[in-house]
Z-matrix of the N, CA and C atoms (Angstrom, degrees):
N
C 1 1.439
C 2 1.515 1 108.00
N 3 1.572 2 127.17 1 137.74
C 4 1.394 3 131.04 2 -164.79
C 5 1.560 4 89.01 3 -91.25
N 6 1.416 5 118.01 4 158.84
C 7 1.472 6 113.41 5 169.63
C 8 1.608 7 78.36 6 -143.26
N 9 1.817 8 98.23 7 135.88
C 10 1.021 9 124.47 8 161.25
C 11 1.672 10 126.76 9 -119.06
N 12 1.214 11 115.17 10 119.69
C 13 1.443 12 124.25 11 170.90
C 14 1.455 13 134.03 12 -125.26
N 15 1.303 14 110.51 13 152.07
C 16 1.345 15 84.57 14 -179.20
C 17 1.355 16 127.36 15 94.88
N 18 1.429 17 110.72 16 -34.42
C 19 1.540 18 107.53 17 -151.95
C 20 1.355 19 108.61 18 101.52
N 21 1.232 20 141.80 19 -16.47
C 22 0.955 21 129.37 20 -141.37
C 23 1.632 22 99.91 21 -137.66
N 24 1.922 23 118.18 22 140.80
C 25 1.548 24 102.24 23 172.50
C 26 1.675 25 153.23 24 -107.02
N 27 0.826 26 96.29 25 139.14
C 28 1.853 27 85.50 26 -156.43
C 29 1.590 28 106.47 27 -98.76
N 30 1.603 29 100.43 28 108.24
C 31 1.818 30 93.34 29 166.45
C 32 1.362 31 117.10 30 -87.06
N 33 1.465 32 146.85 31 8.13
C 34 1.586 33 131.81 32 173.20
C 35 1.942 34 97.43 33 -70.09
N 36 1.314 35 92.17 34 121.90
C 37 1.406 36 103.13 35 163.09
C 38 1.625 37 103.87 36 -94.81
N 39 1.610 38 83.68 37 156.43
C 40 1.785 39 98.98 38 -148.98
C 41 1.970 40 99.18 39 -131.00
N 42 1.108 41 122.38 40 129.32
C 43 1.397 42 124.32 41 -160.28
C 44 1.469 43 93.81 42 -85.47
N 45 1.801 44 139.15 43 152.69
C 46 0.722 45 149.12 44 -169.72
C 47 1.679 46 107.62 45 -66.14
N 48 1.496 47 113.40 46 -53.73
C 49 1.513 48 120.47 47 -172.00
C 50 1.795 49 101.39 48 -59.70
N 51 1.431 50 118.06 49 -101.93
C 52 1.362 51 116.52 50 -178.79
C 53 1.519 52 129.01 51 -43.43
N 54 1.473 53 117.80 52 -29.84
C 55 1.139 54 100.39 53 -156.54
C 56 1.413 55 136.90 54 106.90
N 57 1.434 56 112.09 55 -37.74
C 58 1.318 57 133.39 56 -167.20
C 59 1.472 58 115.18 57 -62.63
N 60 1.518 59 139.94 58 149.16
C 61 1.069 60 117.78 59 148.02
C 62 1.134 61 132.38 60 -63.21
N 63 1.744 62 119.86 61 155.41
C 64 1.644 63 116.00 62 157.67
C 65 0.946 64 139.22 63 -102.36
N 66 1.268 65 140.55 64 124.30
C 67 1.687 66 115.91 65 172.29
C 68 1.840 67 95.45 66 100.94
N 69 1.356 68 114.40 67 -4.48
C 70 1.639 69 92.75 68 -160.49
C 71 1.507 70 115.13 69 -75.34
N 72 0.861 71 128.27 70 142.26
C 73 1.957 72 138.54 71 172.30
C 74 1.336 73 105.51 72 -108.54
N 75 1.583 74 100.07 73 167.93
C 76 1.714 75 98.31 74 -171.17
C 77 1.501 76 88.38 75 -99.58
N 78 1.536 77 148.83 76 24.78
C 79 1.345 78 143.88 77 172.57
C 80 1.839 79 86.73 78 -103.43
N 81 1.010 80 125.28 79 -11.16
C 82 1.698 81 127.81 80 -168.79
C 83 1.656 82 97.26 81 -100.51
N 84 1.218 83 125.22 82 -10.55
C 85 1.410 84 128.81 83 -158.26
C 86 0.945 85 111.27 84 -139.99
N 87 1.347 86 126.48 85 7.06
C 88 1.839 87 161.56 86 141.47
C 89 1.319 88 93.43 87 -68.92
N 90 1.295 89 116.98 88 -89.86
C 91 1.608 90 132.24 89 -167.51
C 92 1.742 91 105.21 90 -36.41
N 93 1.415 92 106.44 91 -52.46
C 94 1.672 93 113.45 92 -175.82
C 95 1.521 94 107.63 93 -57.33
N 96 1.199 95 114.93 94 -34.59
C 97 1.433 96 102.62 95 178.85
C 98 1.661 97 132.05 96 -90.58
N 99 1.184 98 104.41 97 -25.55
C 100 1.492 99 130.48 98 141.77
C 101 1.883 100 106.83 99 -32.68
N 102 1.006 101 126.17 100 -49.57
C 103 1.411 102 140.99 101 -115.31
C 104 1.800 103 71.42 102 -114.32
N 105 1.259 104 119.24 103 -62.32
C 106 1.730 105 125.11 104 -134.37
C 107 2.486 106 83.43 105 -96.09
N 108 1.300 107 97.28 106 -29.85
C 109 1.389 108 81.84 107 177.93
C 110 1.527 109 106.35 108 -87.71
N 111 1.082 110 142.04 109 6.06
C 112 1.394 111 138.85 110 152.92
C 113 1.384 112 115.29 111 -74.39
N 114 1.223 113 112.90 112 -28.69
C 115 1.814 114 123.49 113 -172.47
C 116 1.300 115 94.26 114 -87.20
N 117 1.355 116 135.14 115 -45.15
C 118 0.938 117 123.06 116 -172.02
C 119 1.326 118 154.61 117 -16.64
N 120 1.426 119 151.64 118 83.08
C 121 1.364 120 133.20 119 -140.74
C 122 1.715 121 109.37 120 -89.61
N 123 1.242 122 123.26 121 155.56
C 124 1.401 123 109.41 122 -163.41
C 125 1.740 124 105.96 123 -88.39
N 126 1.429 125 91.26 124 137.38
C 127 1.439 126 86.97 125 -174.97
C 128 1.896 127 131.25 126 -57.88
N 129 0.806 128 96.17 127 -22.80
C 130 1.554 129 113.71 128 175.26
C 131 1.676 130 129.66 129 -85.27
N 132 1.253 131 111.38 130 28.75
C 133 1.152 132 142.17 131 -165.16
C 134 1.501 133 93.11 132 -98.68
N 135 1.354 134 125.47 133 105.40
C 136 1.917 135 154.30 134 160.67
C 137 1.795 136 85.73 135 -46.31
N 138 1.152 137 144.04 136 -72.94
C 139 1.159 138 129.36 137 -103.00
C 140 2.054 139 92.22 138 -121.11
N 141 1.616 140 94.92 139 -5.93
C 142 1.469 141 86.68 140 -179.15
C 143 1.559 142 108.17 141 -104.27
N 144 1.520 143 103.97 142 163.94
C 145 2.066 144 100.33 143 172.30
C 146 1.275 145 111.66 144 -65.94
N 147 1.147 146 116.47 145 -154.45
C 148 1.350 147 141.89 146 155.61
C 149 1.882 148 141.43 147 -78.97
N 150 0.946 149 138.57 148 44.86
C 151 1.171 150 138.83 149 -135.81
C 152 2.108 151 93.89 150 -36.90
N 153 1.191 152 106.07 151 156.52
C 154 1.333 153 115.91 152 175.13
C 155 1.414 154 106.92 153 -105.98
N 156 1.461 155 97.04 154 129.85
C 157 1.789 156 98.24 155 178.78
C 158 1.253 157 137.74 156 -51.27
N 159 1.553 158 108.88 157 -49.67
C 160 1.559 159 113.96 158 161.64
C 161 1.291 160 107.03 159 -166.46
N 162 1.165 161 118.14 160 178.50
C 163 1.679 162 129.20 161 -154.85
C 164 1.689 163 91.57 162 -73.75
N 165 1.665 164 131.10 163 7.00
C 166 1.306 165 90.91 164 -166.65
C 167 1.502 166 100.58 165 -111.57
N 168 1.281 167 93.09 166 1.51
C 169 1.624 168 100.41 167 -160.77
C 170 1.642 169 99.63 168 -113.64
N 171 1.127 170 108.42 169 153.87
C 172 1.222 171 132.47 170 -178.73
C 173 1.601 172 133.07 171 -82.70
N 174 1.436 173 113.40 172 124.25
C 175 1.800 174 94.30 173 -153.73
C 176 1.890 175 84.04 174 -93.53
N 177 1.379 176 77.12 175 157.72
C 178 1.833 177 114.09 176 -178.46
C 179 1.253 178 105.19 177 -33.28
N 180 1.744 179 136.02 178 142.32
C 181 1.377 180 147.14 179 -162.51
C 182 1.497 181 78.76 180 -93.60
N 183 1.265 182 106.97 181 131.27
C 184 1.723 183 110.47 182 135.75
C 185 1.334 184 133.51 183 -40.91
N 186 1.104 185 146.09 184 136.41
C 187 1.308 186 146.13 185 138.47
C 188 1.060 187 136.45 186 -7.43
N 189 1.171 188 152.60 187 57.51
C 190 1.364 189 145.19 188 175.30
C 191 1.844 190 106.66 189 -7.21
N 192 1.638 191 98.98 190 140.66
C 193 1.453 192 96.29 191 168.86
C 194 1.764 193 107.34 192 -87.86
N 195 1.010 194 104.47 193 169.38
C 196 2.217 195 103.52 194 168.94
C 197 1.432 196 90.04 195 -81.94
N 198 1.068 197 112.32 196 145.84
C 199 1.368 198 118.81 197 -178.18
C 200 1.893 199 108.01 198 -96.20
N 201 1.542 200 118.72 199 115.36
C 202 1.210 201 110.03 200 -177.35
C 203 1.749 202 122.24 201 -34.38
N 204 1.243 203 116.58 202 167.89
C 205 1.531 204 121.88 203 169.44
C 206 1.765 205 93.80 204 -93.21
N 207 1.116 206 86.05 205 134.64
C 208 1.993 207 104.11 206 -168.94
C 209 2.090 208 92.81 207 -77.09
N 210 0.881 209 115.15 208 152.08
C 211 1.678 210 121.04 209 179.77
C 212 1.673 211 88.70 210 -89.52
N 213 1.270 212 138.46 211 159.82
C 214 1.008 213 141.38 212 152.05
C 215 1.642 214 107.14 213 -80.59
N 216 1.609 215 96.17 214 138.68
C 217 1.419 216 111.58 215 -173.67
C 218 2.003 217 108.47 216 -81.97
N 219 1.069 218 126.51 217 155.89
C 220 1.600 219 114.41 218 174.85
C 221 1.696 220 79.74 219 -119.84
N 222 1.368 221 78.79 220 147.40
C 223 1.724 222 105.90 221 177.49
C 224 1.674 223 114.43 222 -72.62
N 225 1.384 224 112.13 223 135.17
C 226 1.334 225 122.73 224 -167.95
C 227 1.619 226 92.53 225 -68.93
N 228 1.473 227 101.91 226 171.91
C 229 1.668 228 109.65 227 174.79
C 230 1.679 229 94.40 228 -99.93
N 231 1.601 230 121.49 229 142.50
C 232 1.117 231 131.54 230 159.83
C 233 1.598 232 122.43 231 -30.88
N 234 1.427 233 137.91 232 109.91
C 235 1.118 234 112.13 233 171.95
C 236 1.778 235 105.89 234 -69.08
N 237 1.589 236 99.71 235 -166.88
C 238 1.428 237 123.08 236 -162.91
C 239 1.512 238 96.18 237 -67.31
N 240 1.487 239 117.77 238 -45.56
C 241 1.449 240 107.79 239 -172.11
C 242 1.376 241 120.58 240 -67.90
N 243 1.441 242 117.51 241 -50.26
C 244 1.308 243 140.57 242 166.15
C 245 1.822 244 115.08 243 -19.88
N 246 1.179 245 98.79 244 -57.22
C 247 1.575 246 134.61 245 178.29
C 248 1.751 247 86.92 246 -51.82
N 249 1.247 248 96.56 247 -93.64
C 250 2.008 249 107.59 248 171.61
C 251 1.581 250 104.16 249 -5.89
N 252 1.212 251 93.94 250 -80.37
C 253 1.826 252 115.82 251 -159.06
C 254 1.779 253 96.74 252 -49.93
N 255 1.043 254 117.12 253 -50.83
C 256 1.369 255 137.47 254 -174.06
C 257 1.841 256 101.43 255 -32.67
N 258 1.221 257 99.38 256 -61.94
C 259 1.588 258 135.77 257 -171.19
C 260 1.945 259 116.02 258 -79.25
N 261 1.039 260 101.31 259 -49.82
C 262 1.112 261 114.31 260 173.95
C 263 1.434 262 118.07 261 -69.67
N 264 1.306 263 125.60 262 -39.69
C 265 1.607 264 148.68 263 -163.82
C 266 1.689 265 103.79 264 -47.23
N 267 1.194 266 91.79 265 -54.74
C 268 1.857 267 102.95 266 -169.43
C 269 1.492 268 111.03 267 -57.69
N 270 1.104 269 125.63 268 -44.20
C 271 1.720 270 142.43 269 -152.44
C 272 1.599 271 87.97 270 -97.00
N 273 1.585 272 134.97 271 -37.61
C 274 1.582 273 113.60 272 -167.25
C 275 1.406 274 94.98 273 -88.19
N 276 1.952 275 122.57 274 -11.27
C 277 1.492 276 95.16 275 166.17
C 278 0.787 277 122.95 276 -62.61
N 279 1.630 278 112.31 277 -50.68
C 280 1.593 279 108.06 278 -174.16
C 281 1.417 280 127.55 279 -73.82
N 282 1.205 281 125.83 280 3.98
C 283 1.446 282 126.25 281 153.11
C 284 1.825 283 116.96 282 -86.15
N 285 1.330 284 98.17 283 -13.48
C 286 1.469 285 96.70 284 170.72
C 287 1.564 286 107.34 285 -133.21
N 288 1.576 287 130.70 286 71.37
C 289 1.549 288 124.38 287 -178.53
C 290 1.427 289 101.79 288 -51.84
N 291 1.558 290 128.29 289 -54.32
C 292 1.581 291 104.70 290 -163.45
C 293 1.406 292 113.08 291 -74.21
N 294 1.220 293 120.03 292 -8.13
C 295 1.092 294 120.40 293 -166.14
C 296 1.708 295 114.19 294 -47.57
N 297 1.356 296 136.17 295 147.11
C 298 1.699 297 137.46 296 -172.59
C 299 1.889 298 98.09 297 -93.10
N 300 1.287 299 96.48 298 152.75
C 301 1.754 300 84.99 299 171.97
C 302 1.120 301 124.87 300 -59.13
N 303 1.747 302 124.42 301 -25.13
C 304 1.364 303 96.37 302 176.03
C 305 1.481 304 123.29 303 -107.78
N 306 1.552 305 96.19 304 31.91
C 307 1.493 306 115.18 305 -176.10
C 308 2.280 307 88.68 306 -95.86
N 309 1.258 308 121.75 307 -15.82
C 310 1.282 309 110.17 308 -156.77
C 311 1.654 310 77.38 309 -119.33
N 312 0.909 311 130.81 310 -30.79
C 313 1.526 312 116.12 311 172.07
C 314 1.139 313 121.70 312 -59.31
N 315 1.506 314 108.18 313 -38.00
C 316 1.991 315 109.14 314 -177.92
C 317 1.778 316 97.50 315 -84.79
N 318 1.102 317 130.90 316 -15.07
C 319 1.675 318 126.83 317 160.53
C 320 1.330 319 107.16 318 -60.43
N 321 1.401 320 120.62 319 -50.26
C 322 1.469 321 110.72 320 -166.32
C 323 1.687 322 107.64 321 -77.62
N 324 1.723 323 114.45 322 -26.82
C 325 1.530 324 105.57 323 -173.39
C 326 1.365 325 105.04 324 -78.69
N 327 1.831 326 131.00 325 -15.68
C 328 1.360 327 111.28 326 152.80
C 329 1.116 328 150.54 327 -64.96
N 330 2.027 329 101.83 328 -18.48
C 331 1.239 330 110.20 329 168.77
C 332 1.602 331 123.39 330 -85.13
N 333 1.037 332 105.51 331 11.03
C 334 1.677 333 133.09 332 -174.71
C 335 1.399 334 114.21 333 -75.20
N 336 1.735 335 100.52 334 -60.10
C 337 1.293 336 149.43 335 -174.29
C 338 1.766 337 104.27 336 -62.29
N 339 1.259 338 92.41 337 -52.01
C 340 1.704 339 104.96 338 -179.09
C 341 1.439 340 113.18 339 -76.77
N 342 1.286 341 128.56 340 -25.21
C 343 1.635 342 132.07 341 171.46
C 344 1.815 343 94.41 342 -49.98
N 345 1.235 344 76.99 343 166.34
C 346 1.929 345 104.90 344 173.54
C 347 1.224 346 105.69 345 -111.91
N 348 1.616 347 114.06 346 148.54
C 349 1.602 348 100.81 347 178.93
C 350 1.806 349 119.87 348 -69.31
N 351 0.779 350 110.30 349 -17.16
C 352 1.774 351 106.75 350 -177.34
C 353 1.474 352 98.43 351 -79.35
N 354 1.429 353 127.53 352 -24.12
C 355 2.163 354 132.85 353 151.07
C 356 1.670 355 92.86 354 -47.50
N 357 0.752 356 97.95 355 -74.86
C 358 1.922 357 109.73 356 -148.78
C 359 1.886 358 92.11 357 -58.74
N 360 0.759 359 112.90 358 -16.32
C 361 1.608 360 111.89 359 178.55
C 362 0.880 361 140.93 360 -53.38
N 363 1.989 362 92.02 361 -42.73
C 364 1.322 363 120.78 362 173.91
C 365 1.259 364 117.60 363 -53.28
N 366 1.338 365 104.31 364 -22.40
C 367 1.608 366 103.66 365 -152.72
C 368 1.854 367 88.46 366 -100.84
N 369 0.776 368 142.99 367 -12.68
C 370 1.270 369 145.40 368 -177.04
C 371 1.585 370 121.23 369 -73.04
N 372 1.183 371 120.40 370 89.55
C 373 1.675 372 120.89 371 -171.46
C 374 1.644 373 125.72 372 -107.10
């Protein structure tokens, strides 16, 4: 099996149990190094990552960005219903105490529903 790292290529084949090489000579370990500085990629290369050393270690944190300054938001104007609900809210509890909030919300969007537009007008500023 070839093991490549680095960038770089490695012919000692390596037995599953130990680990060890087999067969290796120092004319095989001549050749390998010959071999891995031709492969070599140049270090000064903008456009490539970082190779990571080995599976145990952890590659380099990014940078945090500065986090922009947020614009302050200005508050929208109430629409017409909003206004309604606003006003209305208090009086359908107390005609309905058990009622759940979105059991008193769908009361008030029928009574919404049921206005006339020259009603709903009022509420429009």
């Amino acid at each position: 099996m070839a093991n490549e790292k680095k960038g770089k290529v490695a012919l000692t084949i390596r037995s599953r149990r130990n680990n060890k090489p087999k067969n290796a000579s120092s004319n095989d370990a001549s050749k390998l190094k010959e071999l891995n500085k031709a492969f070599e990629a140049p270090k000064n290369s903008k456009n490539e990552k970082p190779a990571k050393n080995s599976k145990n270690e952890k590659p380099a944190k990014k940078a945090k960005k500065e986090k922009k300054e947020k614009k302050e938001k200005k508050p929208r104007k109430l629409n017409a219903y909003m206004v309604f609900a606003m006003e209305v809210r208090e009086s359908v509890k107390k005609n309905h105490p058990t009622a759940s909030i979105t059991e008193i919300a769908k009361k008030i969007g029928e009574k919404w529903r049921a206005m006339s537009d020259a009603e709903k007008a009022k509420y429009k500023k």
